[in-house]
C-alpha positions in Angstrom: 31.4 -9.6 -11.1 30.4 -12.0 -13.9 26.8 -12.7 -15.2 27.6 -16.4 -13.7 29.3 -15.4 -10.6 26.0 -12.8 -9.6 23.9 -15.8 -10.9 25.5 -18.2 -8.1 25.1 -15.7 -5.4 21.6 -14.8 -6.4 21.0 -19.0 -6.3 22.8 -19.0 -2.3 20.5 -16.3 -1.2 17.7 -19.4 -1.7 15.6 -17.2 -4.3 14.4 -19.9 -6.5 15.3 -23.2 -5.1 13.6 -25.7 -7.4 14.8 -28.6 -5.6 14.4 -27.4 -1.9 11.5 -29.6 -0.2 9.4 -27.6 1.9 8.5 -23.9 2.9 12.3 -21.9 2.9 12.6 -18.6 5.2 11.8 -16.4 2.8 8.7 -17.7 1.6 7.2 -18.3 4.4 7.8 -14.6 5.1 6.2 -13.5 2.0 3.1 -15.9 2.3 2.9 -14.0 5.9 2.7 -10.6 4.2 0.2 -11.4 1.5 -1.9 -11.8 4.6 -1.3 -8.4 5.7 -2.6 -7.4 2.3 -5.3 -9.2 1.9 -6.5 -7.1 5.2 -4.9 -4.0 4.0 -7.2 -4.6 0.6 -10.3 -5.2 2.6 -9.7 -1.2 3.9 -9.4 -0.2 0.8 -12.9 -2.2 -0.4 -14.6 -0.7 2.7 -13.5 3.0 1.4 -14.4 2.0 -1.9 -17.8 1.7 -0.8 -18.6 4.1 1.1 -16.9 6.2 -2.0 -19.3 4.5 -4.4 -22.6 5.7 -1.9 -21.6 9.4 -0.8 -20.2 9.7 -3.9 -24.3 10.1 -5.2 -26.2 13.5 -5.3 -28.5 12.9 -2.5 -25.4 12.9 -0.3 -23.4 16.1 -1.5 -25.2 18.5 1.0 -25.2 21.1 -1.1 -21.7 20.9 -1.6 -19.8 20.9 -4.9 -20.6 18.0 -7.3 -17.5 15.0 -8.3 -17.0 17.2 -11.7 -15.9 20.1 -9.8 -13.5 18.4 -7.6 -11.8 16.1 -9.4 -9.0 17.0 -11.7 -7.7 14.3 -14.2 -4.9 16.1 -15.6 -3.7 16.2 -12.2 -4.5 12.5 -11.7 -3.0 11.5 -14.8 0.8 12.5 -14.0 0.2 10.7 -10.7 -0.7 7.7 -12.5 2.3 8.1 -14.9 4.8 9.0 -11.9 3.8 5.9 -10.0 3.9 3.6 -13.2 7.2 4.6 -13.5 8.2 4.1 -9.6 6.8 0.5 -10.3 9.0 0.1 -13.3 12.4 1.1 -11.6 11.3 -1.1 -8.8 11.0 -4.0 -11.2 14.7 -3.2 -12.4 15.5 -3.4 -8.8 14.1 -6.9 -8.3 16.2 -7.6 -11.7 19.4 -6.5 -9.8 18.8 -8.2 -6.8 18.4 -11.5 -9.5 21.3 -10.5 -10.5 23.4 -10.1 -7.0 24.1 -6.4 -8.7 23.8 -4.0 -5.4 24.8 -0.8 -7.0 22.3 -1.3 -9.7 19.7 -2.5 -7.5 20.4 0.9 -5.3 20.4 3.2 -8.1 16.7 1.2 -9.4 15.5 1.9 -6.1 17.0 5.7 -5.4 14.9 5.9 -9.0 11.4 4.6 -7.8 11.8 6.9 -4.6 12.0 10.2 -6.8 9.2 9.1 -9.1 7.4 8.0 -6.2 7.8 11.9 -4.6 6.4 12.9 -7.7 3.6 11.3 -7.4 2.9 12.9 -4.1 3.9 16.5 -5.0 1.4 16.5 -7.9 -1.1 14.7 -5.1 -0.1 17.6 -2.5 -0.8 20.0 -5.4 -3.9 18.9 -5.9 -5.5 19.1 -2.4 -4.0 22.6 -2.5 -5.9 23.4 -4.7 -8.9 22.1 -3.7 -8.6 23.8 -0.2 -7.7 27.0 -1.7 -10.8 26.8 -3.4 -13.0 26.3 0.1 -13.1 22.2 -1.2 -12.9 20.7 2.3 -13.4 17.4 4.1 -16.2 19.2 6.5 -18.4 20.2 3.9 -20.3 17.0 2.8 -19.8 13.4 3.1 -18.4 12.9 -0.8 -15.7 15.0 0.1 -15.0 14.0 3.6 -14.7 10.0 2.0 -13.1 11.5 -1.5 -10.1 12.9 0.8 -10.0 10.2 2.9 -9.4 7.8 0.3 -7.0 9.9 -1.4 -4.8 10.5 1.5 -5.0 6.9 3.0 -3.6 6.1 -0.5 -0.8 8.9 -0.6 0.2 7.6 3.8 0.8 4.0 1.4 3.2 5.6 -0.8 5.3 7.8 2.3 5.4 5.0 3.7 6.9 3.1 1.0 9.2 5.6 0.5 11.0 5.4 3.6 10.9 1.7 3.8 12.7 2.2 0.1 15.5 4.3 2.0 15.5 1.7 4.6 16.3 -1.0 2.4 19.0 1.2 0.4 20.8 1.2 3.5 20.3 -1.8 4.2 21.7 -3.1 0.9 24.8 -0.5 1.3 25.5 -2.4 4.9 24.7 -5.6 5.2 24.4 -7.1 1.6 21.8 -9.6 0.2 21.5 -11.7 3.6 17.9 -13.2 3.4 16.0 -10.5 6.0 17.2 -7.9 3.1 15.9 -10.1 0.3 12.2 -11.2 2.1 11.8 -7.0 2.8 13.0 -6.4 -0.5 10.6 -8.7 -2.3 7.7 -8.1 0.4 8.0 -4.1 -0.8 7.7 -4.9 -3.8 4.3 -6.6 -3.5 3.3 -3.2 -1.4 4.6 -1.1 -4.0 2.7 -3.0 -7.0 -0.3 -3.3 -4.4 -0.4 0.6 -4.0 -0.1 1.0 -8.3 -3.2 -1.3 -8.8 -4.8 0.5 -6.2 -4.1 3.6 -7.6 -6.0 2.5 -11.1 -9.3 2.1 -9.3 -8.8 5.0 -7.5 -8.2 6.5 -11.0 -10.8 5.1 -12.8 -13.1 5.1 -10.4 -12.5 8.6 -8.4 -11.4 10.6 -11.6 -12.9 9.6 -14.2 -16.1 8.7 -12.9 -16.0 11.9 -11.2 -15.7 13.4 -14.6 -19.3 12.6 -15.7 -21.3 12.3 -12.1 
């Protein structure tokens, strides 16, 4: 398939209309799941906050301080594994431009395996902290520093499988427009979950370093 061919099928699929007058399928679809966002980023503030209070002396219980938990070597492949998921899902959103479906699977096989990367090292980690007695029960920093960790790392799973979803999806039915509005809605999850993941960096691990 030519450059202008996949061009022409890309423009039939309604992805940038300029012309079109008024709110197409597709966007309408994706204005409807920035809305699920927005309430999915208002969790995330809530956890944040209650991170940023328990995360204090006063509220460790005797248990072990932030600098004894937290591991940035760890953290920092997770950040690079993710990064990378989020640039082979951009390549993926290049493809679909494109009307390319074997290149927009093999982008998205890509960002799966770097995306279970990012939660072996994360499974890893909490091994290690629960081989070393570090556990939820033992003060309230550690009860809100797992919880934040694995509500993050339940966001990923489940963009993995709605990844392998969509693969199939691709494989079967082709770029009808319910396959482009989940493709493009998954990539605002998946870049969601990456920005996430540099507060939780900064703010969790390095923070932790010091406190």
């Amino acid at each position: 398939m030519s450059v202008m061919s996949r061009s022409e099928n890309a423009r039939s699929l309604g992805l940038w209309d300029r012309d079109h007058e008024g709110h197409d399928v597709i966007g309408t679809r994706t204005f409807g799941f920035w809305l699920y966002m927005l309430t999915d980023a208002m969790v995330y503030a809530a956890l944040f906050a209650t991170f940023g209070v328990l995360s204090h002396v006063v509220n460790l219980a005797g248990g072990p301080s932030p600098a004894a938990v937290v591991h940035p070597v760890y953290a920092y492949g997770e950040t690079v594994a993710l990064f990378v998921s989020v640039l082979a899902y951009g390549g993926a959103m290049v493809a679909l431009k494109a009307g390319n479906k074997a290149a927009l699977i093999g982008a998205l096989g890509a960002a799966m395996v770097a995306g279970g990367v990012f939660l072996g090292l994360a499974y890893s980690d909490i091994e290690r902290l629960f081989h070393a007695g570090i556990v939820p029960q033992a003060s309230g920093y550690l009860s809100i520093f797992f919880g934040l960790i694995l509500y993050h790392a339940l966001h990923i799973l489940v963009g993995m499988v709605w990844m392998l979803v969509m693969i199939v999806q691709v494989m079967t039915r082709g770029f009808t427009s319910n396959v482009v509005y989940r493709l493009i809605n998954l990539r605002l999850f998946w870049h969601f979950q990456a920005v996430i993941w540099v507060f939780v960096f900064t703010f969790v691990y390095l923070q932790g370093t010091v406190l």
